[in-house]
C-alpha positions in Angstrom: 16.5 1.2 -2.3 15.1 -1.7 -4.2 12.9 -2.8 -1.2 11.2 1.5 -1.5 11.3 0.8 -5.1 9.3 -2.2 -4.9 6.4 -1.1 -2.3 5.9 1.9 -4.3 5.6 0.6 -7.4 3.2 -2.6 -5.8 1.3 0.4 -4.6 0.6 1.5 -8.5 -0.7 -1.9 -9.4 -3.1 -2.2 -6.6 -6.7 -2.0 -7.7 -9.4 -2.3 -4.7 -12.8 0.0 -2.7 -13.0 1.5 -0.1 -13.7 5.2 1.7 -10.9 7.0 3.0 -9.4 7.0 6.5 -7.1 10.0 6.5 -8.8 13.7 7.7 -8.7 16.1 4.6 -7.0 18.7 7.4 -4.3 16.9 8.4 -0.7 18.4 7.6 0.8 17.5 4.1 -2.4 15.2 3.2 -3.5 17.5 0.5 -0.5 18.2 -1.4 -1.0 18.3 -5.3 2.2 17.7 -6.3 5.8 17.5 -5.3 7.3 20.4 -3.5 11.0 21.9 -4.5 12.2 20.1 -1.1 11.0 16.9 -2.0 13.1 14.1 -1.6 13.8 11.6 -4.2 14.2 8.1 -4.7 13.8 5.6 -7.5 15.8 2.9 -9.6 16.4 1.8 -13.2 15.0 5.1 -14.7 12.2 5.5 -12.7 11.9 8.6 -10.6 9.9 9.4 -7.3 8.6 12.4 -5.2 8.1 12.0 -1.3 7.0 14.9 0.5 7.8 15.6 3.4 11.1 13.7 3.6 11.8 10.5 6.5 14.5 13.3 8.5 11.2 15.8 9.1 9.2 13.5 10.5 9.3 13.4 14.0 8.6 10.9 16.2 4.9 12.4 17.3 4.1 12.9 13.4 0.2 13.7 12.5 0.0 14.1 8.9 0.7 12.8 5.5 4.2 11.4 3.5 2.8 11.9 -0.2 5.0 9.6 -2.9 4.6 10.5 -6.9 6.1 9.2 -9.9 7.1 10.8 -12.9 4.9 9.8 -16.3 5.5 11.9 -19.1 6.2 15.1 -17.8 3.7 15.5 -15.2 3.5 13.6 -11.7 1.0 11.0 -10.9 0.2 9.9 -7.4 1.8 6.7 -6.0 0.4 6.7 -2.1 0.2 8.9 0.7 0.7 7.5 4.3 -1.0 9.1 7.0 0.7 8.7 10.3 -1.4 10.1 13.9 1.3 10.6 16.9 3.8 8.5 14.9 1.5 5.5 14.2 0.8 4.3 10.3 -2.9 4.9 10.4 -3.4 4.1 6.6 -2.4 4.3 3.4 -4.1 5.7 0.5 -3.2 4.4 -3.2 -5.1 5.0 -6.6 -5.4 2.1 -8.6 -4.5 1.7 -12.2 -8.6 0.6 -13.1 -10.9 3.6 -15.3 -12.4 5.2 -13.6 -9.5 5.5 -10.4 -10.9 4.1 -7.3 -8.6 4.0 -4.3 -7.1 1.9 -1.9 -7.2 2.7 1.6 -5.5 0.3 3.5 -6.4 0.7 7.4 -3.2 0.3 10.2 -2.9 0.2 14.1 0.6 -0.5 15.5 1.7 -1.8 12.4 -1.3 -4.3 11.9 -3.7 -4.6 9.3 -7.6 -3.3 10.9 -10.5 -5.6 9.6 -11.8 -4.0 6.8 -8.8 -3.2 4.9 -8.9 -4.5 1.3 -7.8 -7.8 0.0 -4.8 -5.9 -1.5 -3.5 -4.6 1.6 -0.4 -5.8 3.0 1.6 -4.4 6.1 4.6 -2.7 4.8 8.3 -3.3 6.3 8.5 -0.6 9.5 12.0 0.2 8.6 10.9 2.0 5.3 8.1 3.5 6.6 8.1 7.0 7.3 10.0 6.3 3.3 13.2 7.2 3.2 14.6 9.4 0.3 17.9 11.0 -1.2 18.4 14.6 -1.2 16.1 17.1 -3.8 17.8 16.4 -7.2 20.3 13.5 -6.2 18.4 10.5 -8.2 17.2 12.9 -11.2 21.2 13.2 -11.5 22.0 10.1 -10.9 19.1 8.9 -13.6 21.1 11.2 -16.3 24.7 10.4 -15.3 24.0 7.2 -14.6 25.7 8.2 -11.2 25.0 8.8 -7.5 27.4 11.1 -5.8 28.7 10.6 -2.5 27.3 13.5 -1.2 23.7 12.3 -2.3 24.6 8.7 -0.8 25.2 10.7 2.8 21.7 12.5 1.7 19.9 9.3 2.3 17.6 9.5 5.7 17.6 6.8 7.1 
């Protein structure tokens, strides 16, 4: 959970160029803001949205994964992955700088393209599609201070 953690909040601090890769039709690429089924995941008070969850995406997946982070009561875009027949094809990020550019970090077979901003890095395959706890199981956990066992077996790995 702290290796998630750590590439989605990287992903925040990123600040770069670039026009973006990912086709404004694709499945979940356009999603505003975190669906009811979202799953969760996060770590020392911080709480994150990823839509559609590791366990529905198939092996074949064309579309999105969309992460946000909760920032005073509203949620703020952390990255969206955009996968064609399974493959990371990029990675979209905003950046932290006024006015937002964003990051579009460009991927074949898990390998950087030329092109891709300085920022870029290839992120670890085994949390990529991102892996998250049930809806609700790390917003409980962040009040209780707890993580049920049910919400551990939640995790899709």
């Amino acid at each position: 959970m702290v290796r998630i953690l750590a590439f989605a909040l990287a992903a925040i601090a990123f600040a770069a160029d670039g026009a973006g890769p990912i086709p404004a039709a694709a499945p979940n690429c356009n999603v505003a803001s975190p669906p009811a089924e979202s799953g969760e995941t996060g770590s020392h008070g911080i709480l994150i949205k990823i839509y559609p969850r590791r366990k529905d995406i198939g092996a074949g997946y064309t579309g999105c994964q969309t992460s946000w982070v909760g920032q005073q009561g509203k949620w703020a875009l952390l990255s969206v992955l955009y996968f064609e027949a399974g493959d990371l094809r990029a990675w979209r990020m905003p950046s932290v700088e006024t006015p937002p550019p964003e990051i579009f970090c460009r991927f074949r077979s898990f390998q950087l393209e030329p092109g891709s901003p300085p920022q870029c890095y290839v992120p670890d395959p085994q949390v990529i599609p991102s892996p998250s706890f049930a809806p609700g199981c790390v917003e409980l956990a962040i009040r209780t201070g707890n993580l049920t066992n049910e919400c551990i077996e939640s995790l899709d790995r």
